[in-house]
N, C-alpha and C positions, 0 to 999 in steps of 0.2 A: 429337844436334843436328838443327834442322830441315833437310832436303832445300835444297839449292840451286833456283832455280827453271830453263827454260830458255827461252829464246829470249820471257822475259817474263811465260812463265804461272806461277801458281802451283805449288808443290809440297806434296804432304798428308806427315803426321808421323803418328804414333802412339806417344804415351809407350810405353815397354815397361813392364810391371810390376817388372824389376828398376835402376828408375833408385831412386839415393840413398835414405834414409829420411828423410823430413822431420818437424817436428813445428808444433803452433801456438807453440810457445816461441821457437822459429827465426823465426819468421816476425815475431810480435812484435818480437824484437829486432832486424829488421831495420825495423820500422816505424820502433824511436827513432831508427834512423841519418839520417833525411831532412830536407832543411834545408826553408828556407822562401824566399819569392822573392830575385832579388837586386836588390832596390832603387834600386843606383847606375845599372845597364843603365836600369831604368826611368825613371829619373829624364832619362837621357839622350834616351832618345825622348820626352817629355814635350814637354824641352826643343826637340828636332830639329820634334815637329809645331807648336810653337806660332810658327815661321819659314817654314813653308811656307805657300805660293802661296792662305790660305784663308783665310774666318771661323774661329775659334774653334771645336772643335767641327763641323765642317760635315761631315766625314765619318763621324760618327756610332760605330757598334760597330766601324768598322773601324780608328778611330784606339784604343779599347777594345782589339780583338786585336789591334795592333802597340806598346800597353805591356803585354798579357799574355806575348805571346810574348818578348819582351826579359826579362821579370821571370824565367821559366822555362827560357828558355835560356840563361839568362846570360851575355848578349852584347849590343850594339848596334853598328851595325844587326842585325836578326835575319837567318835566312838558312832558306828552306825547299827546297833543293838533294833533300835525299832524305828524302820522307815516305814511310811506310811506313806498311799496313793489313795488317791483323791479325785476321784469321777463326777461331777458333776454333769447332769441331763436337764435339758430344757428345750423349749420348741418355739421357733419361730413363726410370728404369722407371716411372715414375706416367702414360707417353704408355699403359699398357695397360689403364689404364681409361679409354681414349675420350674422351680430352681435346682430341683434335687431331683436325680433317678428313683429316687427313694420315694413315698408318701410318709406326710411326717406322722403316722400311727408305729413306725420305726423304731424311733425314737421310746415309744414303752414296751415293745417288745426286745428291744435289746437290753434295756434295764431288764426285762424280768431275766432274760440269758443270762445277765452278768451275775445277779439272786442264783441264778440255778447252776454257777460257776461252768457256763459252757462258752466263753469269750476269750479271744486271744490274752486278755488282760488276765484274767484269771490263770490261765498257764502260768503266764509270766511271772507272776506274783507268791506263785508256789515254788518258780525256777530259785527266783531271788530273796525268798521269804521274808515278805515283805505285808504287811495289813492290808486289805483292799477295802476303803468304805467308797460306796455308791450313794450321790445322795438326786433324788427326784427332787425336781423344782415345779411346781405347777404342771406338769405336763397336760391336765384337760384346761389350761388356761395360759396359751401361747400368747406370746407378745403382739403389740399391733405391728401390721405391714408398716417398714418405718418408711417405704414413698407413699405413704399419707397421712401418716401420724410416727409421734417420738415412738420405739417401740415399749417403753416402759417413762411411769412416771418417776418424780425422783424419788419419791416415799418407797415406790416397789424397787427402783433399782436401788438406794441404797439401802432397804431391804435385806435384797439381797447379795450385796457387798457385804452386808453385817453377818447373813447366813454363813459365805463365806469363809469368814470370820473364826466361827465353831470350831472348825474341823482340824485348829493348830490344837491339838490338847496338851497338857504337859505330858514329859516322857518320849515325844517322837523326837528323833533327831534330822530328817530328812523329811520332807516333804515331797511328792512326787505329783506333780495338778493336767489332769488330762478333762476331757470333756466329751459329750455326745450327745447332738441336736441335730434331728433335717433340717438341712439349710444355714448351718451354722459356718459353713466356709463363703457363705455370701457374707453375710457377718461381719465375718473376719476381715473378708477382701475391703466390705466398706468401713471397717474401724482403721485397716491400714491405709488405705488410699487416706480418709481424714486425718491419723495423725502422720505421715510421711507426706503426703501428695499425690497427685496421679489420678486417675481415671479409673473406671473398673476394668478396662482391657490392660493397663499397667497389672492388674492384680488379681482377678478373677482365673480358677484355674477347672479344673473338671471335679473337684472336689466327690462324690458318690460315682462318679463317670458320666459327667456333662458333657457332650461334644456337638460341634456343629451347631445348627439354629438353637437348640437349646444352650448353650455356652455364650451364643448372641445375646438373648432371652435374659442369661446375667447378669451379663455382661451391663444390659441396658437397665436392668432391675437396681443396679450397685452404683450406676450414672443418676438414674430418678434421686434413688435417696439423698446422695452427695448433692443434688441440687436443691432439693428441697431442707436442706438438718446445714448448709453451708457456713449460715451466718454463725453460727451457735460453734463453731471448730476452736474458738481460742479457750473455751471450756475444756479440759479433756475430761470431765465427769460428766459435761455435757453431750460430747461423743459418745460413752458408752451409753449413754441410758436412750440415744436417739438411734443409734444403731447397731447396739448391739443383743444382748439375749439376757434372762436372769441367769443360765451358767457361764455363763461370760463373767457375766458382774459378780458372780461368785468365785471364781477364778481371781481375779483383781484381788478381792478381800482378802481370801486365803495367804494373796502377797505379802497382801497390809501385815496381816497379824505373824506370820510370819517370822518378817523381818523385828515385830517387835518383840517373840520369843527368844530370836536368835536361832531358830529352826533356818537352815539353809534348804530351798528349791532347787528342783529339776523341771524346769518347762517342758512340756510336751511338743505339740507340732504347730501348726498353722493358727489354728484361732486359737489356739491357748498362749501363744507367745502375742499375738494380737492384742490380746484381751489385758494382759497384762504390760504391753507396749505403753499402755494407753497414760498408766502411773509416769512416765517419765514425764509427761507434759507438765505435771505438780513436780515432781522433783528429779532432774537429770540422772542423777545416780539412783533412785529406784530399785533398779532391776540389781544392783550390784551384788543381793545374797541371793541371786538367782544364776544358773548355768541354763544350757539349752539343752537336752540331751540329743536331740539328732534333729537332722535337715531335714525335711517334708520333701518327697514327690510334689506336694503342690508349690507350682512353681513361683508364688509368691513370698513363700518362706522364705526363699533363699534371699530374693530383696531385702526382706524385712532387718533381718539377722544383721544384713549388711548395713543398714540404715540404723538398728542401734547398735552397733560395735559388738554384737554378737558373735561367736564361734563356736557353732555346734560339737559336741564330743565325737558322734559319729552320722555317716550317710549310706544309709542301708536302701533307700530308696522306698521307704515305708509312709502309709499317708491313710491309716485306719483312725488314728485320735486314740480315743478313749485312755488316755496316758501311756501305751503300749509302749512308744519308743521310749517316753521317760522312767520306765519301769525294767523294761530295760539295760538302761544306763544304768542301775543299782548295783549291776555287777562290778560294770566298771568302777565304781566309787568303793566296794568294797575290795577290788585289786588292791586302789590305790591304801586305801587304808591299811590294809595288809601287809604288803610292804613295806610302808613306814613303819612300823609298829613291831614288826616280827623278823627285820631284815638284820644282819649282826652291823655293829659299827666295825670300821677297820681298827679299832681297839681289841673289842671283843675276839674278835677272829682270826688275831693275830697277823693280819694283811698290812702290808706295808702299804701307806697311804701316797696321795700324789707327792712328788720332789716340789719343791717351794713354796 
């Protein structure tokens, strides 16, 4: 089980290689158990903003996420007491052809940064006060290069899908799922190119700051795989575990369970919306107790978003991962709560409401 944090900061984890045996059959059959929104909450706050102190409307996405959050938490009013972000670390073996500005020994120096609370995530998370768990995934046991092998077997990746899993506890009411891996936007780019389409120059972006022959280098790195993992695309479980990372496939899980708490998500950036993309192939609607919290710099997101009916909250032009921009958006989620919750009805306040 994950590490306790202490006095605030994060605690890092590392699956062991003897947790449980899982399979994609397990997993599946925890996809059919997951309901869908609960309606009558929604209909309640519906009802709640169209009495308060406004136009119609005037508050814009924020009256949107205060009937999302009702629908997925199924409750009204909503309540965001304990959000919780969710880092997940893991390392690519395809970081060894020179995919990343970075070397991926990165990758566990930044975990220890985020332990020693000197990471942008960590500001953020005291701004919005909000939990921060960090969890390690194998970092001295990178995945295989997926242009020559699946990068994980199914055992490991639904593994760690199940790992995952863990990190809904009871008590949070928000999920917030970010990530960091060298070379996890190659990743990304080839889990999007295989579930949307495309090539890796449709999706490959400078991710750590690639450019020039190195962004080539990619570019052609994210072509190999899609060539070689091709036949195997009408799996989407098959997808993640060929080309994608264990925090990846931990990311996906976190979905899973999620949705089966009734904890509503905030997506982070590029491979975290990727990663979690990849559940619509099993079930269209998926992503639905999920938002995105902001647009990536990398210029793939913004395809992406668009290709599943996405609408990011905001575009600040930020493209670090580690759940940063979905941490966040915490703010925003607690405007929105705020004001529904705390705004007078034009009853209360003696305001004369709209004519007809």
């Amino acid at each position: 089980m994950p590490n306790e944090p202490k006095d605030g900061q994060p605690a890092p984890n590392n699956p062991a290689n003897d947790q449980p045996a899982a399979s994609f059959a397990e997993i599946r059959a925890v996809i059919a158990q997951w309901a869908g929104p609960d309606l009558a909450a929604g209909t309640l706050a519906a009802a709640r903003e169209g009495q308060l102190t406004k136009p119609p409307g005037a508050l814009g996405r924020l009256e949107e996420i205060v009937q999302w959050l009702c629908e997925w938490q199924g409750r009204h009013p909503p309540r965001l007491d304990r959000p919780r972000v969710a880092v997940f670390a893991g390392n690519h073996g395809v970081a060894a052809r020179g995919v990343s500005a970075f070397p991926a020994e990165v990758t566990k120096q930044m975990v220890a940064n985020f332990v020693a609370g000197g990471a942008a995530v960590n500001q953020l998370c005291r701004a919005v006060d909000a939990e921060l768990r960090v969890y390690e995934m194998a970092l001295d046991d990178p995945t295989e290069d997926f242009t020559r092998a699946p990068a994980l077997s199914e055992e490991e990746c639904a593994r760690a899908m199940s790992y995952g899993m863990m990190v809904v506890e009871p008590g949070i009411d928000l999920l917030c799922l970010g990530e960091m891996g060298i070379a996890n936007t190659t990743s990304g780019s080839a889990l999007a190119a295989a579930v949307v389409g495309g090539t890796g120059s449709d999706w490959a972006g400078p991710g750590t700051g690639v450019a020039g022959s190195a962004l080539a280098k990619k570019i052609a790195v994210i072509d190999e795989g899609l060539a070689l993992h091709r036949a195997h695309f009408k799996d989407p479980l098959e997808i993640l575990r060929r080309l994608g990372g264990r925090e990846l496939a931990a990311i996906a899980g976190a979905v899973i369970a999620a949705r089966l708490a009734r904890v509503p998500v905030l997506l982070d950036g590029f491979a975290c919306t990727a990663a979690a993309a990849v559940l619509r192939g099993i079930d269209p609607r998926a992503l639905d107790h999920c938002m995105v919290a902001h647009v990536s710099a990398e210029p793939g997101h913004k395809r992406l978003l668009e290709a599943i009916g996405k609408r990011a909250l905001v575009d600040l032009g930020m493209r670090l991962g580690e759940a940063s921009g979905a941490t966040l958006a915490i703010g925003i989620l607690k405007a929105a709560v705020a004001c529904h919750t705390g705004m007078a009805t034009f009853a209360e306040a003696g305001v004369s409401g709209k004519d007809g």
